[in-house]
C-alpha positions as CSV (number, residue, x, y, z in Angstrom):
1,X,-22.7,1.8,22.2
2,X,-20.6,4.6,23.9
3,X,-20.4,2.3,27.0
4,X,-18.7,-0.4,24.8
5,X,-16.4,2.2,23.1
6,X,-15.5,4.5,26.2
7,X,-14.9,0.9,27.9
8,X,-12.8,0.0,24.8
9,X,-10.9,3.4,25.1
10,X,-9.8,3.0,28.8
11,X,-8.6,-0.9,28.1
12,X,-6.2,0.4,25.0
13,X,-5.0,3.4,27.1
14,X,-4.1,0.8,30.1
15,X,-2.5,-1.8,27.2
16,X,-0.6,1.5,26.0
17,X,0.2,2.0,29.9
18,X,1.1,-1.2,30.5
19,X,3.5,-1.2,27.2
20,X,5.4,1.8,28.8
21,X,6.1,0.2,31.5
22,X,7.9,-2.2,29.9
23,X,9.9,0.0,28.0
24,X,10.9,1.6,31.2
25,X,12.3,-1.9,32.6
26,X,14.9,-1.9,29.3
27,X,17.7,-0.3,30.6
28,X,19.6,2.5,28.1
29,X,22.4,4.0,29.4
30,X,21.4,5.0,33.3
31,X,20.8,2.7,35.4
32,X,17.3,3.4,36.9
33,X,15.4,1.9,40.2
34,X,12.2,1.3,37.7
35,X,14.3,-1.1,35.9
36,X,13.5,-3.2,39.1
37,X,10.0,-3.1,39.0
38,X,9.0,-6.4,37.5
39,X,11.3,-7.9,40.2
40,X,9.1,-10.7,42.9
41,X,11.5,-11.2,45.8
42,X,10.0,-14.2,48.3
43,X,9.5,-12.7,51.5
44,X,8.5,-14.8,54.6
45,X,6.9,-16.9,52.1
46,X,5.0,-14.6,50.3
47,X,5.9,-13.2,46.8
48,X,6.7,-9.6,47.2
49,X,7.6,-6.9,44.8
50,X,11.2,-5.5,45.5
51,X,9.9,-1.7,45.9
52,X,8.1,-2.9,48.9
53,X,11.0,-4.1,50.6
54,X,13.8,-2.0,50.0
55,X,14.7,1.4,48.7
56,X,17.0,2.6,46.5
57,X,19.8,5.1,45.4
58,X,21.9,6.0,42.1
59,X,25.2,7.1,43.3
60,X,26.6,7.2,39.9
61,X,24.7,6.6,36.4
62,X,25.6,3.1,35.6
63,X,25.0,1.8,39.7
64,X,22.2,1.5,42.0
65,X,22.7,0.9,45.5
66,X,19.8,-1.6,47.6
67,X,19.1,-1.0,50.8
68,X,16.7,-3.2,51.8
69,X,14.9,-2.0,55.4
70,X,14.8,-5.5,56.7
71,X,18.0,-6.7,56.8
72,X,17.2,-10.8,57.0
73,X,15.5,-10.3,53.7
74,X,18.8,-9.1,51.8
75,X,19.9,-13.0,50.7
76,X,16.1,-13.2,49.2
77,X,16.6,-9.8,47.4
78,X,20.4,-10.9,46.3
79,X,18.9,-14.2,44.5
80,X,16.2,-12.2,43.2
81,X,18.0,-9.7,41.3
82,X,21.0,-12.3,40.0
83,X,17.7,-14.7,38.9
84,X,15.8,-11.7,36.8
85,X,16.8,-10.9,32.9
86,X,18.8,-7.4,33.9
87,X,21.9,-9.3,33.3
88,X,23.5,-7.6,37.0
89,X,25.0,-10.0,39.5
90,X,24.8,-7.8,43.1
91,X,27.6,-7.5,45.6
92,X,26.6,-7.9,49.0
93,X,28.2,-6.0,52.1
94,X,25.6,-7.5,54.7
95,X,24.1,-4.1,54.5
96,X,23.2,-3.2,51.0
97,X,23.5,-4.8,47.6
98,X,25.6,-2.4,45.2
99,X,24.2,-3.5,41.1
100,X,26.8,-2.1,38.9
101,X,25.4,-2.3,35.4
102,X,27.9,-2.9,32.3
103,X,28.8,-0.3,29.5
104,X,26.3,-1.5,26.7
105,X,28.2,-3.3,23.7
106,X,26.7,-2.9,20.5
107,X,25.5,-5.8,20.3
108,X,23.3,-5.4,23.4
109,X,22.4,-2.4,22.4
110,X,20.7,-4.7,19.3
111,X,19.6,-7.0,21.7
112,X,17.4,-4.3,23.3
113,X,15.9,-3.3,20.4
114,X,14.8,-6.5,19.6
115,X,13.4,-6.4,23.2
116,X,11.3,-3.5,23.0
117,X,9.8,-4.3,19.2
118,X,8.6,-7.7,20.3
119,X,7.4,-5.6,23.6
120,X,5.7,-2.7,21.7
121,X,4.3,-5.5,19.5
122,X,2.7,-7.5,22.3
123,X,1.2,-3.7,23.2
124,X,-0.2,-3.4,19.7
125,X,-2.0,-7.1,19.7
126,X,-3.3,-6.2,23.1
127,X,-5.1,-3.3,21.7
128,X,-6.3,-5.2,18.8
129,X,-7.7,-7.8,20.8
130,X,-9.8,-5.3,23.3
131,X,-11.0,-3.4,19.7
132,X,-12.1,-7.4,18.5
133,X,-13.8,-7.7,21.8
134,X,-15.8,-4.3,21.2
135,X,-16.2,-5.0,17.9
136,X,-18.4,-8.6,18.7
137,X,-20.5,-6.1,21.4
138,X,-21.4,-4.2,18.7
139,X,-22.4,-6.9,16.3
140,X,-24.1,-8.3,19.2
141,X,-26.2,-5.3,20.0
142,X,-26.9,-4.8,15.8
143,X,-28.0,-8.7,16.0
144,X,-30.4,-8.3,18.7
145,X,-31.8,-5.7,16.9
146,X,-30.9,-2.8,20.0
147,X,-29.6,-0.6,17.5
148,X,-29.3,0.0,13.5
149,X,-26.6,-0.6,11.1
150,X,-25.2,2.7,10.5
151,X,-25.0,3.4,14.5
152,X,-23.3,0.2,14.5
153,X,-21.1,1.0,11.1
154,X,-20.4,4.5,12.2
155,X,-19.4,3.2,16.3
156,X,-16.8,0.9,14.3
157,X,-15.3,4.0,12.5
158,X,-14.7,5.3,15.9
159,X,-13.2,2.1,17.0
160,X,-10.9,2.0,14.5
161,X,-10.1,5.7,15.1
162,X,-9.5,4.8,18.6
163,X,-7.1,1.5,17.9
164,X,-5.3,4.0,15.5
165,X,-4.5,6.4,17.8
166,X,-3.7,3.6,20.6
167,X,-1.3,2.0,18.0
168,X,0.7,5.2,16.9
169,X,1.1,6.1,20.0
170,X,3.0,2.7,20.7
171,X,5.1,3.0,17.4
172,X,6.2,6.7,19.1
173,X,6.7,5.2,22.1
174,X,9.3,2.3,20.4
175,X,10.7,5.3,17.7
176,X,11.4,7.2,21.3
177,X,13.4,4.2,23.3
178,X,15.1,3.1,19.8
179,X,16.8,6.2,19.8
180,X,17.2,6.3,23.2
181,X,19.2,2.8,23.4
182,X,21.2,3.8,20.1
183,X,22.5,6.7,22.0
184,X,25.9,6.2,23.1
């Protein structure tokens, strides 16, 4: 039983992980390279993650600068970037591409929040699903007779303990970057 729940423990922590990470690819008010993350650019004919190929400077808060280290790749990188949700179109000098991200309006500022509940939601239901999944192991193992009901009864307190704590610390998470995109 504290095989299924320690195994339950480190899938919400990497649900909550990944659930931060996509709170870091909503831009606020800096512009930040993690905001590129998520981007795939297509590189000799293999899907590669922009990181890989390129590196990346913030001369100012609202623009990054691209310098990709191979520069054949830079069209790839260009289409890449205008193609992905960051709402940036780069400017290309044959060297480097130069993103200059907008003031945010108001009403992208709303936008983003609507972004990061429905992200921060998606977080939640992930850990919900791994604590449903735990919660048929346990059922399992008090079916096939391995282990009584109140081990079983009291392992599901702790389950629901741990999808608590998994949960809030999503909500924080969305309290934090709510504020954060409000800021002007």
């Amino acid at each position: 039983m504290n095989d299924i729940l320690n195994e339950a423990d480190g899938k919400m922590d990497k649900s909550v992980e990944a659930t931060r990470e996509e709170f870091a690819a909503i831009r606020a008010g800096r512009a930040q390279p993690s905001m590129f993350n998520k981007i795939v650019v297509e590189y000799y004919g293999t899907p590669t993650p922009l990181q890989q190929l390129a590196s990346f400077t913030s001369p100012e808060p609202r623009i990054i600068i691209i310098a990709p280290f191979d520069i054949s790749a830079i069209g790839n990188i260009e289409r890449a970037i205008r193609d992905s949700d960051l709402g940036v179109n780069p400017s290309n000098d044959g060297k480097s591409l130069r993103c200059v991200f907008p003031e945010l309006t108001e009403e992208r500022r709303k936008e983003y929040i609507k972004v990061a509940k429905a992200k921060a939601e998606d977080g939640r239901v992930a850990v919900r699903n791994v604590r449903r999944t735990a919660k048929q192991h346990l059922e399992k193992l008090e079916k096939d007779g391995e282990v009584g009901k109140d081990d079983v009864t009291g392992a599901e307190k702790r389950l629901d303990g741990l999808t608590k704590k998994h949960t809030d610390t999503i909500d924080e998470m969305l309290k934090h970057k709510e504020s954060e995109l409000l800021e002007v």
